[in-house]
C-alpha angles and dihedrals in degrees: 000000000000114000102199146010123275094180111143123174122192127183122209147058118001112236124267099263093042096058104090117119096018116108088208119022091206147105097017133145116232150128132210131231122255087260094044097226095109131058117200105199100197101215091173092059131186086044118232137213117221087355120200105229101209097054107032107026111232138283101273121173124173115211118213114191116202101239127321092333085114139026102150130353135166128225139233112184122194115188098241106248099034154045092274110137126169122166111213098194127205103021117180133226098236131034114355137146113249112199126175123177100230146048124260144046115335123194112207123206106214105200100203125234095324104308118110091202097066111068142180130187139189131156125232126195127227135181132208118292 
């Protein structure tokens, strides 16, 4: 089980190899996976918890993954701290909603392109809805 929260945002611009696509690279907020071969840009920033979608949008992050590193994964989330466990399923490397039902830092677990053995991980961060 994770202990603590690794969640880092930056804001600014993507980096090089995550640009494509984007008519200005600035002024994003994202955060990268623990390999570094994944950007999350977290369109639906600040997260949410239980997130009312009429009033607040959704939680939208586009993954970008550098190359051919990943090309489908699916995710597993535990709420640092606790128990906690949801498995989110087919997540796709591009645009997808990420909801999760509580605040606080959650450490997904990114299983890359089918195969359980290759992993990525990154924490996010959401507050309460």
């Amino acid at each position: 089980m994770p202990s603590n929260c690794t969640f880092t945002l930056a804001k600014g611009p993507l980096p090089e190899w995550a640009r494509e696509g984007f008519s200005t690279p600035d002024g994003w907020q994202f955060t990268i996976t623990g390999s570094g071969n994944i950007v999350a840009v977290l369109f639906g920033y600040p997260m949410r918890a239980s997130r009312n979608v009429q009033e607040d949008g959704t939680n939208k992050i586009l993954w970008i993954s550098k190359g051919a590193y990943a090309m489908s994964m699916t995710v597993d989330a535990q709420l640092v701290g606790s128990t906690e466990r949801v498995s989110l399923g087919d997540v796709p490397v591009g645009p997808s909603i990420v909801d999760l039902p509580d605040a606080g830092c959650w450490h997904l677990t990114l299983h890359l392109n089918g195969d359980p053995t290759l992993a990525d991980t990154v924490d996010i961060t959401y507050q309460k809805g």
